[in-house]
C-alpha positions as CSV (number, residue, x, y, z in Angstrom):
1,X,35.6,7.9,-49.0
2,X,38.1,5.6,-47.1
3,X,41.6,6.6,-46.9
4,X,43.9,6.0,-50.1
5,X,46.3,7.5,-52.3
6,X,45.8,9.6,-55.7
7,X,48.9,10.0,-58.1
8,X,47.7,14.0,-58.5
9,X,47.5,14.5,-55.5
10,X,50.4,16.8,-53.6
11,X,50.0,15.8,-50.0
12,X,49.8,11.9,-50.9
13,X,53.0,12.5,-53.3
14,X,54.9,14.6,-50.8
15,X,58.0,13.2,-48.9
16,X,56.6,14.7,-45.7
17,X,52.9,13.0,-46.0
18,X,53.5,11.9,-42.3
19,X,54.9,14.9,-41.2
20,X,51.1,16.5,-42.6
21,X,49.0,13.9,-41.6
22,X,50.8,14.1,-38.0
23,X,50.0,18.0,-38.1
24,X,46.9,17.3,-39.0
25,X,46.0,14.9,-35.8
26,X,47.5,17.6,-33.7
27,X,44.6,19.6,-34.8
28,X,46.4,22.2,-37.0
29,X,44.4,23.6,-39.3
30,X,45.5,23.5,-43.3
31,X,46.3,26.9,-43.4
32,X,48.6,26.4,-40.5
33,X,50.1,23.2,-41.9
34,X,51.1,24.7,-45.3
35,X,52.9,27.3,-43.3
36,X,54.7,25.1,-41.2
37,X,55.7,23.2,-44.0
38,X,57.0,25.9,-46.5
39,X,59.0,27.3,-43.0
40,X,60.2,23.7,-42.3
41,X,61.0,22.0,-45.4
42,X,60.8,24.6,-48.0
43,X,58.0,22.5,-49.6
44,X,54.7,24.3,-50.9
45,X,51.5,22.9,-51.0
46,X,48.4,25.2,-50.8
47,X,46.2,24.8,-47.9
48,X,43.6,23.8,-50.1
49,X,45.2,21.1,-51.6
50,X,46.0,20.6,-47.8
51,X,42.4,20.3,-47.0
52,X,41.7,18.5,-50.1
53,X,43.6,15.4,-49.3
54,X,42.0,14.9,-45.8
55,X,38.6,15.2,-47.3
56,X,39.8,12.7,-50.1
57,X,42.4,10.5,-48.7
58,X,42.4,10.2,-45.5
59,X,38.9,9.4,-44.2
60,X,39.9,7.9,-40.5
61,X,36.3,6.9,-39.9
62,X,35.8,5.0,-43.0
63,X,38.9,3.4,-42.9
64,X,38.3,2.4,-39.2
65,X,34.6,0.9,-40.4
66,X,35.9,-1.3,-43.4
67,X,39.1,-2.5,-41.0
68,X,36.9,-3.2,-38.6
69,X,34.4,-5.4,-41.2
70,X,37.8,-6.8,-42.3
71,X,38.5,-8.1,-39.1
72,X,35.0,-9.7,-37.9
73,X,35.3,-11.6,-41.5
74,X,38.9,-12.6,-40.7
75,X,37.4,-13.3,-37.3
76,X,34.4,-15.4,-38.1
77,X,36.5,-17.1,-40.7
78,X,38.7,-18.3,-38.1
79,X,36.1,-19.4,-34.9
80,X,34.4,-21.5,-37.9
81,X,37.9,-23.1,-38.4
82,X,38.4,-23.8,-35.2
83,X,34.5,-24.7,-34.7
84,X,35.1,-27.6,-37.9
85,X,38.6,-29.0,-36.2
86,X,36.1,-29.5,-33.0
87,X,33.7,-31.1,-34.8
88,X,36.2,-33.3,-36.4
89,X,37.7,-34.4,-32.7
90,X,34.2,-34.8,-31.8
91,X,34.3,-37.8,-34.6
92,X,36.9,-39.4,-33.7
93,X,36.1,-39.6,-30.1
94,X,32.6,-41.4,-31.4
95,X,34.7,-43.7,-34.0
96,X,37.1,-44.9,-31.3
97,X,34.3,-44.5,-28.2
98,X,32.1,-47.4,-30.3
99,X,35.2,-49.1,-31.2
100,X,36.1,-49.6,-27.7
101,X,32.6,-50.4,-26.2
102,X,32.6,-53.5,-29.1
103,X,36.2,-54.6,-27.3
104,X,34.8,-54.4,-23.9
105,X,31.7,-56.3,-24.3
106,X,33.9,-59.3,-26.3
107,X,36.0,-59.3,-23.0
108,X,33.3,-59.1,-20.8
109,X,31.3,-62.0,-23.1
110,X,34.7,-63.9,-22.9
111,X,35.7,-63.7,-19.0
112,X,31.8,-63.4,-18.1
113,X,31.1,-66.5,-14.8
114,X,34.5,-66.0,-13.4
115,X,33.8,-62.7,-11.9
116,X,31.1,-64.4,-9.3
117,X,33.8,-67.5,-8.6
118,X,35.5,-67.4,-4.8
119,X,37.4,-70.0,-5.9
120,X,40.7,-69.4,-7.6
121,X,40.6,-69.9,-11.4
122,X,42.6,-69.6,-14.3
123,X,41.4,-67.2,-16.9
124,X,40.8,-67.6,-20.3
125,X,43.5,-66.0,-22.5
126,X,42.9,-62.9,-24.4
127,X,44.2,-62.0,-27.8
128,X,47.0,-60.0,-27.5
129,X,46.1,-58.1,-30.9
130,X,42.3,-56.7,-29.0
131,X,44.0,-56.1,-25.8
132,X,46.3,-53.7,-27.6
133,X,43.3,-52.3,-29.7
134,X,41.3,-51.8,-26.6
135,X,43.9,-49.9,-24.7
136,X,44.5,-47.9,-27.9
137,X,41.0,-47.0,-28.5
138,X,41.3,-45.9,-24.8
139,X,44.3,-43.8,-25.0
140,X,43.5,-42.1,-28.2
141,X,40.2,-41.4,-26.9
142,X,41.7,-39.5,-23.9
143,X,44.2,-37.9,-25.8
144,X,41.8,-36.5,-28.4
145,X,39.5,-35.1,-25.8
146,X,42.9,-33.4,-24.2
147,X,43.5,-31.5,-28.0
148,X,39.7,-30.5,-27.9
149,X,39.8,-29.0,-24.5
150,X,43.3,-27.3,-25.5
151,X,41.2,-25.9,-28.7
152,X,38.4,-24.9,-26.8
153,X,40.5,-23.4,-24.0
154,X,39.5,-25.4,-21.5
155,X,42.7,-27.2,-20.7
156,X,44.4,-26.8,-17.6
157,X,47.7,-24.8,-19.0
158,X,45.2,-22.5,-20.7
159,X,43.3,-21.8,-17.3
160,X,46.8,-21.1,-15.4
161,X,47.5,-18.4,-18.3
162,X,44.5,-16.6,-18.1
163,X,44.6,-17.2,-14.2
164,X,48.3,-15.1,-14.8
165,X,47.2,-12.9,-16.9
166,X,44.1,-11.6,-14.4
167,X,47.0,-11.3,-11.7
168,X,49.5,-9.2,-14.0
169,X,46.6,-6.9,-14.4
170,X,45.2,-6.7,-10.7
171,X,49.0,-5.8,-9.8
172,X,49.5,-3.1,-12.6
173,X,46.0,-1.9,-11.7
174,X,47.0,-1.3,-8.0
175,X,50.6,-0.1,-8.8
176,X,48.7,2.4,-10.7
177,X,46.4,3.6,-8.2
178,X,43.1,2.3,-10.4
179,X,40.1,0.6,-8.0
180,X,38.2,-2.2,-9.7
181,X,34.7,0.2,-10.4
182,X,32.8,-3.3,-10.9
C-alpha cells in the first residue's frame, strides 16, 4: 500500500508521528519504539499498532514508485511543452524566411544590370516601406532562432553555465580527495 494516513490509526494520529517514523529509519524495532516512547513522552501505543502503521501507512517503496511515475508524467508533460514552443519558432522562422526571400528577389529583379556596370550609375530607388520589411524579416528571423537555441540549450550563456558548473564540480571533487573513475 503507498504511504497515507488512517483516522484510527494511533501512530498516524500521534503528536510524535515523526519522532516514530524517525525511530523507525534508525532501525529500531516496534517493540523498542513503544518503549522509548512511553519513557520519553509518556505516550502509549502498542508495538503492534507500532508495526501496524509501517505495514499500512508508511510503505517507502510504494510511495517512491508512484512519486517517481508522478514525476516522468510531470516530466514528459513539460519536454512536450517545450518540444510545441520549438515547433512554433520553427514556424515563424519559415513564415518570415519566405517572406524575406520574396523581398530579396524584388530587389534583386529591381537593381538587376547595375551590378555588371563599371561605370558609375545612379540606382533606382527603393520603397522605403520593403526595405524596412526586409530588414525586419531579417532581424526577427535572427532573433527567433536566438530564443530557440536559448530553449534548446544551445545558446551561448547556457553553454558558459554548464561550462561553470563542470568546473565547480571538478574543484569540489579534488578538494574532496575523489579521482574521476571514468
Amino acid at each position: 500500500m503507498p504511504a497515507g494516513y488512517s483516522s484510527r490509526c494511533k501512530s498516524c494520529n500521534s503528536l510524535h508521528r515523526l519522532q516514530i517514523e524517525a525511530w523507525h529509519n534508525e532501525g529500531l524495532s516496534p517493540e523498542a519504539i513503544e518503549i522509548k516512547l512511553r519513557e520519553k513522552f509518556g505516550e502509549s501505543i502498542s508495538w503492534r499498532a507500532i508495526h501496524n502503521h509501517f505495514q499500512a501507512h508508511y510503505d517507502v517503496p510504494a510511495e517512491a514508485k508512484d512519486r517517481y511515475y508522478q514525476s516522468q508524467a510531470n516530466l514528459d508533460a513539460k519536454a512536450d511543452e517545450r518540444v510545441s514552443e520549438i515547433k512554433i519558432l520553427d514556424n515563424v522562422v519559415q513564415g518570415k524566411y519566405r517572406l524575406h526571400q520574396v523581398l530579396d528577389a524584388l530587389f534583386r529583379n529591381k537593381l538587376a544590370g547595375f551590378e555588371d556596370s563599371e561605370a558609375p550609375v545612379e540606382l533606382p530607388k527603393l520603397p522605403l516601406a520593403f526595405v524596412s520589411l526586409y530588414n525586419g524579416c531579417a532581424s526577427e528571423i535572427r532573433q527567433t532562432l536566438k530564443q530557440k537555441a536559448e530553449l534548446l540549450g544551445e545558446d551561448p550563456q547556457s553553454k558558459a553555465a554548464e561550462t561553470f558548473l563542470e568546473l565547480i564540480k571538478l574543484a569540489d571533487d579534488e578538494g574532496s580527495g575523489k579521482k574521476d573513475c571514468e
